[in-house]
C-alpha positions in Angstrom: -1.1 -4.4 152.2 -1.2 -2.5 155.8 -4.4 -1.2 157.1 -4.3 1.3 159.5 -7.1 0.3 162.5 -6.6 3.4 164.1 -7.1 5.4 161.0 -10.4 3.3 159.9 -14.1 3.7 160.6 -16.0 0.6 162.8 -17.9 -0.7 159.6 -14.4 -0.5 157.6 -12.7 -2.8 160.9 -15.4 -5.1 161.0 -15.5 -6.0 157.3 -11.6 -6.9 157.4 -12.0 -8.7 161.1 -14.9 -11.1 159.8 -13.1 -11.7 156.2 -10.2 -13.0 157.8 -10.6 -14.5 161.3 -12.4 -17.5 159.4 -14.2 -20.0 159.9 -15.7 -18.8 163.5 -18.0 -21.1 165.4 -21.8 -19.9 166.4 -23.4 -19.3 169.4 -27.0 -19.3 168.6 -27.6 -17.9 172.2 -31.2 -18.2 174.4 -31.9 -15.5 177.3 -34.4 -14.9 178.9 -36.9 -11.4 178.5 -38.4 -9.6 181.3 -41.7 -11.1 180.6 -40.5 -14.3 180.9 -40.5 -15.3 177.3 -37.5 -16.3 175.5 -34.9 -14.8 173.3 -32.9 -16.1 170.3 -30.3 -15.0 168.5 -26.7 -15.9 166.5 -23.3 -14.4 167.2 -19.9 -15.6 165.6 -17.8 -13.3 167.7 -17.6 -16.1 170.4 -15.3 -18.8 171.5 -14.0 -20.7 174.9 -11.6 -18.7 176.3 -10.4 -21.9 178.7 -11.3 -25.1 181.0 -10.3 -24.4 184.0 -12.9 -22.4 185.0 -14.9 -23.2 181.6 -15.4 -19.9 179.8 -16.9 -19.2 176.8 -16.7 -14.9 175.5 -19.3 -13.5 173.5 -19.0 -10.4 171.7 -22.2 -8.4 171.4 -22.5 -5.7 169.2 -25.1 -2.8 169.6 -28.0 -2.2 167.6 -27.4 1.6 165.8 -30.8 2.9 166.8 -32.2 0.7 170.3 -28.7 0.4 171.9 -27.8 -2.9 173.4 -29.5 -5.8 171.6 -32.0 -8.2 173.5 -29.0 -10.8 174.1 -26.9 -8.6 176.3 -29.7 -6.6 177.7 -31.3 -9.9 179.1 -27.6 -11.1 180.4 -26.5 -8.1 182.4 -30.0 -8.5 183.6 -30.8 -11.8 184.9 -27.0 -13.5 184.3 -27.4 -16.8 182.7 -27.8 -18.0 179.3 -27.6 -21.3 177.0 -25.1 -21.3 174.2 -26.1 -23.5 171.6 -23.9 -24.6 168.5 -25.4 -25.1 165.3 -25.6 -28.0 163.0 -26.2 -28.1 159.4 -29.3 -29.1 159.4 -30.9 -26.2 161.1 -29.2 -23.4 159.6 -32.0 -21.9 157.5 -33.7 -21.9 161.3 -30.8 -20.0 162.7 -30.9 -17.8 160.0 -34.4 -17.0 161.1 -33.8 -16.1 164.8 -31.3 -13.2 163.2 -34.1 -11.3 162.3 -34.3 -8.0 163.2 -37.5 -8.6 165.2 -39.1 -6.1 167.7 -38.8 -6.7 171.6 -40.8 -9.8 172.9 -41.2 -11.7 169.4 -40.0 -15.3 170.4 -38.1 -16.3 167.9 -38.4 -20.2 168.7 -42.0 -20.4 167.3 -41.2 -18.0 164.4 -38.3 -20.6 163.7 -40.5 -23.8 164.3 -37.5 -24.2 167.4 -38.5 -26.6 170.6 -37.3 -25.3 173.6 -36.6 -27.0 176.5 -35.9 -26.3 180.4 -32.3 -25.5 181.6 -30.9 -27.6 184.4 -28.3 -25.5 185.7 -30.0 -22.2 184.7 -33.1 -20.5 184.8 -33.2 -20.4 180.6 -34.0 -22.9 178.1 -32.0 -24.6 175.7 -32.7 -25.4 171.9 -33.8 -28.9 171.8 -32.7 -29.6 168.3 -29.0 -28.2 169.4 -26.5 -31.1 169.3 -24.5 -29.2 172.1 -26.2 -26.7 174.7 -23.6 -24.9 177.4 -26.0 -23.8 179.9 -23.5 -20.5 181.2 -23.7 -18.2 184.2 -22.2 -14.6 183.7 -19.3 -14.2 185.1 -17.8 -10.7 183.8 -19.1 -8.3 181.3 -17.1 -5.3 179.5 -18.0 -2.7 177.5 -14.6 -1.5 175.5 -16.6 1.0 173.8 -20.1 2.6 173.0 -20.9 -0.4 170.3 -20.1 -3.9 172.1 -20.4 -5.8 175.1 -18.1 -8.5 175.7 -19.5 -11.1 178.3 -17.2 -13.9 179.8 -19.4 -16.9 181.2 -19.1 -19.6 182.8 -19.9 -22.8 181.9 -22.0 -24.6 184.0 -23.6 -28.1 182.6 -23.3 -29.1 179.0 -26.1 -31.4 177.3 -24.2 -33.3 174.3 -26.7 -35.1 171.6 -26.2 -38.9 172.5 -25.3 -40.0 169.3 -22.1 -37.8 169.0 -20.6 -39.4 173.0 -18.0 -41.7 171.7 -17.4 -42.3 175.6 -19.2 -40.2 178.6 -16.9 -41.5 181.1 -13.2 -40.5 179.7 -15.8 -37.4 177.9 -14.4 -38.7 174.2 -16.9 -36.6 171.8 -17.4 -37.4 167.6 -16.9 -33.9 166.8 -17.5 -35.0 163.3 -20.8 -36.1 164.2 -21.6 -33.0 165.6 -22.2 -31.4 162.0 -21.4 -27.7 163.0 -21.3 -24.9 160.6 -19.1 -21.5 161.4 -19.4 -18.2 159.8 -16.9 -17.2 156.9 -16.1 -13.5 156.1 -18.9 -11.7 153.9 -22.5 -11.6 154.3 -24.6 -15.0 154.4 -21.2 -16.6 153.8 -20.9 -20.1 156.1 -18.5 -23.3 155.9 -19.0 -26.7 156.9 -16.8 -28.7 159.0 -16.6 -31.9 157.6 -13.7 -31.4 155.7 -11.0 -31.5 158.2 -7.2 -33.5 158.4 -4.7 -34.3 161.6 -1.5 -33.5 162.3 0.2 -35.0 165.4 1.6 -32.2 167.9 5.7 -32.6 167.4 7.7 -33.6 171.1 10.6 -31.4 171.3 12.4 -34.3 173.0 12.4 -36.5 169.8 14.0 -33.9 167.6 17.3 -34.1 169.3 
């Protein structure tokens, strides 16, 4: 069947975008508030968008009635961020920070969440995290009135010790890792422990 993007509302686009670009990895992303306090929040419309500068893209949607949410307003503001990814294990916790909680509620101490300082940036990290990019913005665009997409770059990663297979030739146990992504419908998630290989072919030994 053929659906029409250009004929369909937003919610009608976003329901067939999330139920079939599956599974999508998590940012659970820390900013920084005017105050100084800290701000947490999930997004699956993210991914790395290359290495060479490291760039990681987050979509942020609007919120109906404030505008921009907390995550973008505090990135076009101050320009860096922490992207963490999320493990298994704390996925009720993540669940938490989604909240629709009013400006200035930290979300770390409603979640039970340790934070800790960033090196590379003036924003903490999630302590708890098994990977933490610590990103500086590098572009943002606004396509339209109801999301903000912000390219950063990546500027230190801290990587949970167990999972380094090999920190000088940077060999990671993804496996280890124990990251969940987001799956089409709401409160729907997969785990990704359940994986196989294939070996990339070699034009050169199929003739």
């Amino acid at each position: 069947m053929r659906f029409d993007f250009t004929a369909l509302a937003g919610p009608e686009r976003y329901r067939l975008l999330t139920a079939t670009v599956t599974p999508r990895p998590i940012a659970w992303v820390v900013t920084r508030n005017e105050d100084g306090s800290s701000n947490i929040a999930p997004f699956s419309f993210f991914n790395v968008m290359g290495h060479s500068p490291p760039m990681l893209v987050l979509g942020l949607m609007t919120d109906a009635a404030r505008g921009l949410k907390d995550t973008a307003r505090n990135i076009l503001a101050r320009g860096a961020f922490t992207v963490n990814l999320v493990p298994e294990a704390l996925a009720e916790a993540m669940n938490l920070t989604s909240i629709d909680a009013p400006y200035g509620v930290e979300e770390a101490a409603l979640a039970g969440l340790e934070l800790v300082p960033g090196r590379a940036v003036a924003v903490p990290r999630l302590a708890a995290a098994p990977v933490a990019f610590e990103c500086r913005l590098h572009l943002a665009l606004t396509p339209g009135p109801a999301q903000t997409i912000v390219l950063g770059e990546v500027l230190a990663a801290e990587i949970a010790d167990h999972a380094v297979l090999d920190a000088q030739r940077c060999h990671i146990d993804t496996a280890a890792l124990h990251t969940i992504g987001r799956m089409g419908g709401a409160g729907s998630y997969a785990r990704t422990g359940d994986t196989f290989t294939m070996a990339r072919p070699v034009w050169a030994e199929r003739t």
